[in-house]
C-alpha positions as CSV (number, residue, x, y, z in Angstrom):
1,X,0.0,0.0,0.0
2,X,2.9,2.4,0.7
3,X,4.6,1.4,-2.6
4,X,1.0,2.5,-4.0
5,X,0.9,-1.2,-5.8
6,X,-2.2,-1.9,-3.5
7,X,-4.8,-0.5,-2.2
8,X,-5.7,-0.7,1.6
9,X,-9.5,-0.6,2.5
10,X,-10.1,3.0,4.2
11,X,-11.6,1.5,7.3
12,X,-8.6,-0.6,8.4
13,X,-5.7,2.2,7.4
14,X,-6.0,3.2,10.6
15,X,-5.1,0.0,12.4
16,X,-2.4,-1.0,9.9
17,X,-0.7,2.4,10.2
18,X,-0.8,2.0,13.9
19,X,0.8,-1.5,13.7
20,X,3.4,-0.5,11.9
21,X,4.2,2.4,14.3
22,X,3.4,0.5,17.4
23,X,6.0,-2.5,16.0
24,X,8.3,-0.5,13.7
25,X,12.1,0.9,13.3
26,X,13.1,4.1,12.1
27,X,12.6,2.9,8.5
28,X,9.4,2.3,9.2
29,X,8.7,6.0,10.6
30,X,10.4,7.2,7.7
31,X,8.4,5.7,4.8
32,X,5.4,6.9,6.8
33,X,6.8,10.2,7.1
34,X,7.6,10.8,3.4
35,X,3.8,9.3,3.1
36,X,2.7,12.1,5.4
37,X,4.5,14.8,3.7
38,X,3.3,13.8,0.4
39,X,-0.3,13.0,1.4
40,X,-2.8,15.4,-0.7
41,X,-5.9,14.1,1.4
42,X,-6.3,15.7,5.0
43,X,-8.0,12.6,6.3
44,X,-5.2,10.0,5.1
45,X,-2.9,12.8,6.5
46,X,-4.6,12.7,10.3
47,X,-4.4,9.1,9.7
48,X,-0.6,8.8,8.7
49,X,0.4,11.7,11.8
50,X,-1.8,10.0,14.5
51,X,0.9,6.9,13.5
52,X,3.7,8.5,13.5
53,X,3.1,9.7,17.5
54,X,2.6,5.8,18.0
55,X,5.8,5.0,18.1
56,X,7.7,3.4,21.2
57,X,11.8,4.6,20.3
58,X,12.8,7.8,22.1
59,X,14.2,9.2,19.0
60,X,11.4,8.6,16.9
61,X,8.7,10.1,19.9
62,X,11.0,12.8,19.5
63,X,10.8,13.0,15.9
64,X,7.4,13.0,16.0
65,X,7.0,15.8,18.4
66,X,9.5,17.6,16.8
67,X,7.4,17.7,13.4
68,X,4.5,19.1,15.2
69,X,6.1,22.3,15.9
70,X,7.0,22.6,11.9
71,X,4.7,24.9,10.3
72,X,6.0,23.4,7.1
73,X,4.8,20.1,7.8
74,X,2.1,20.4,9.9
75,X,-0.4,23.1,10.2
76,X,-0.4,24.9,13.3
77,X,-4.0,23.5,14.1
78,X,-2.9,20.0,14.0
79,X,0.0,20.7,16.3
80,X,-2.8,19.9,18.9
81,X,-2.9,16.4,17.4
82,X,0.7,15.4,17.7
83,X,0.7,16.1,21.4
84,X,-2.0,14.0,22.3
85,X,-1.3,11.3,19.9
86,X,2.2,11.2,21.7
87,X,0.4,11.6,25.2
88,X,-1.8,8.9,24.7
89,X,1.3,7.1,23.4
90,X,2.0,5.3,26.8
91,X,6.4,5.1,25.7
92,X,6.0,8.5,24.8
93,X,3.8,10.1,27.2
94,X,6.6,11.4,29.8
95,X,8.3,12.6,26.9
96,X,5.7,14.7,25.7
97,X,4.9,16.2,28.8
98,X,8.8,17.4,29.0
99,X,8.4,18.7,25.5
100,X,5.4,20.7,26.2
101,X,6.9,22.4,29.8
102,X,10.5,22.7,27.0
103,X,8.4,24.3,24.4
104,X,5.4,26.3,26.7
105,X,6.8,29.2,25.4
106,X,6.2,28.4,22.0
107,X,3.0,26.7,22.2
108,X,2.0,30.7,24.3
109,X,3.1,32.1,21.3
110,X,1.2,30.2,18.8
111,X,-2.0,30.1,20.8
112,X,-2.0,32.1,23.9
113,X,-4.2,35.1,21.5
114,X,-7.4,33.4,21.5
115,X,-9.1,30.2,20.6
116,X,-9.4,26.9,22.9
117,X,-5.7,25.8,21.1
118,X,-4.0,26.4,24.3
119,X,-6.8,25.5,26.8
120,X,-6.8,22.2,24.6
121,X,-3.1,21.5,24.9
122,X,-3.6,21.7,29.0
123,X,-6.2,19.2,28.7
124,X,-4.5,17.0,27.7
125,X,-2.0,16.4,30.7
126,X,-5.5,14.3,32.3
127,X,-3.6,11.3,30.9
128,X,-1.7,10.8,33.6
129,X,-2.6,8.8,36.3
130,X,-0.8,9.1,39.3
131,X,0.0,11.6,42.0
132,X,3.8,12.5,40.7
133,X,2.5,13.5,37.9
134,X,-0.6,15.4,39.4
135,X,1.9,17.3,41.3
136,X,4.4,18.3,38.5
137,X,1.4,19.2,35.7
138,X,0.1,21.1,38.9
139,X,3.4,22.6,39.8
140,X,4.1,23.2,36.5
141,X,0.8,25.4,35.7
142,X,0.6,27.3,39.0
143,X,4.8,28.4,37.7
144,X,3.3,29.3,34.1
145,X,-0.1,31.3,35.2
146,X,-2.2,32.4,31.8
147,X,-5.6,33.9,31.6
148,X,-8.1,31.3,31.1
149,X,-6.0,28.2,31.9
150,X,-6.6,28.5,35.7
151,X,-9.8,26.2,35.2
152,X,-8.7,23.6,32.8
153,X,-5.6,22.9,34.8
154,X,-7.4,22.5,37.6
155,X,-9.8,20.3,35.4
156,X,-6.5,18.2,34.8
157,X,-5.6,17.9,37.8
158,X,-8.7,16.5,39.5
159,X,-8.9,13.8,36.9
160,X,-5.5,12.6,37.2
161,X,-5.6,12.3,41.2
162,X,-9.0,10.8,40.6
163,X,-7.5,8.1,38.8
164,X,-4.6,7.9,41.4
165,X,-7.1,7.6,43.5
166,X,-9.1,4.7,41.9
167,X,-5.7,2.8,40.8
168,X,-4.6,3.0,44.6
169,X,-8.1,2.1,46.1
170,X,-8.2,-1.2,43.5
């Protein structure tokens, strides 16, 4: 399918794409990176990027994250998508959580003027699941005050000891 010899059904792209990723080298990440560069159709594109956050290699989480902050690759809306597919990316999760405190400034720049980008991107922290974590993602967001993130951090917060909570109680 990546050769374009074959065609692969739509409905299981998804689920092959993740495979690879999930089980796959850095040749692997590259073919579906040269995919995703070249890829006219936005949903094959979502498709190919929510892969290449899959991952489980530092280098190529790295990778990954790195391309979301290229305005040449990947449009500044579907930065957003990059960082939760490497948050929900259970090898990559701790390493997207430094990336965001490493890049805050940059992610303020891009969407700290309006929108729910930013509010979005603090969301996202509720992946974690244990009280370390509550503490840093709190630490971190009481150290880095913005207007209107007051509320979703505390959002994130509540669910993450909530689930420390529930993982400790069962």
């Amino acid at each position: 399918h990546l050769d374009k010899k074959t065609e692969l059904d739509p409905d299981l792209r998804a689920a092959v794409y993740y495979a690879v990723a999930r089980y796959g080298n850095p040749a692997d990440f590259d073919v579906l990176l040269e995919r995703y560069l070249h890829e006219p159709i936005h949903q094959e594109k979502r498709r190919l990027l929510n892969a290449l956050c899959s991952f489980r290699q530092p280098e190529l989480v790295s990778r990954a994250l790195e391309l979301g902050l290229d305005p040449q690759a990947v449009r500044p809306q579907d930065t957003v998508f990059v960082l939760g597919g490497t948050l929900m990316n259970r090898d990559g999760r701790d390493q997207a959580w430094q990336f965001i405190q490493a890049h805050w400034d940059e992610l303020l720049e891009r969407y700290g003027t309006g929108g729910h980008m930013l509010e979005h991107i603090v969301s996202l922290t509720a992946v974690f699941n244990d009280e370390d974590h509550a503490n840093e993602v709190e630490a971190f967001f009481a150290a880095h005050p913005h207007p209107g993130l007051a509320r979703p951090a505390a959002q994130s917060i509540e669910s993450i000891r909530q689930k420390a909570a529930r993982l400790a109680r069962d």
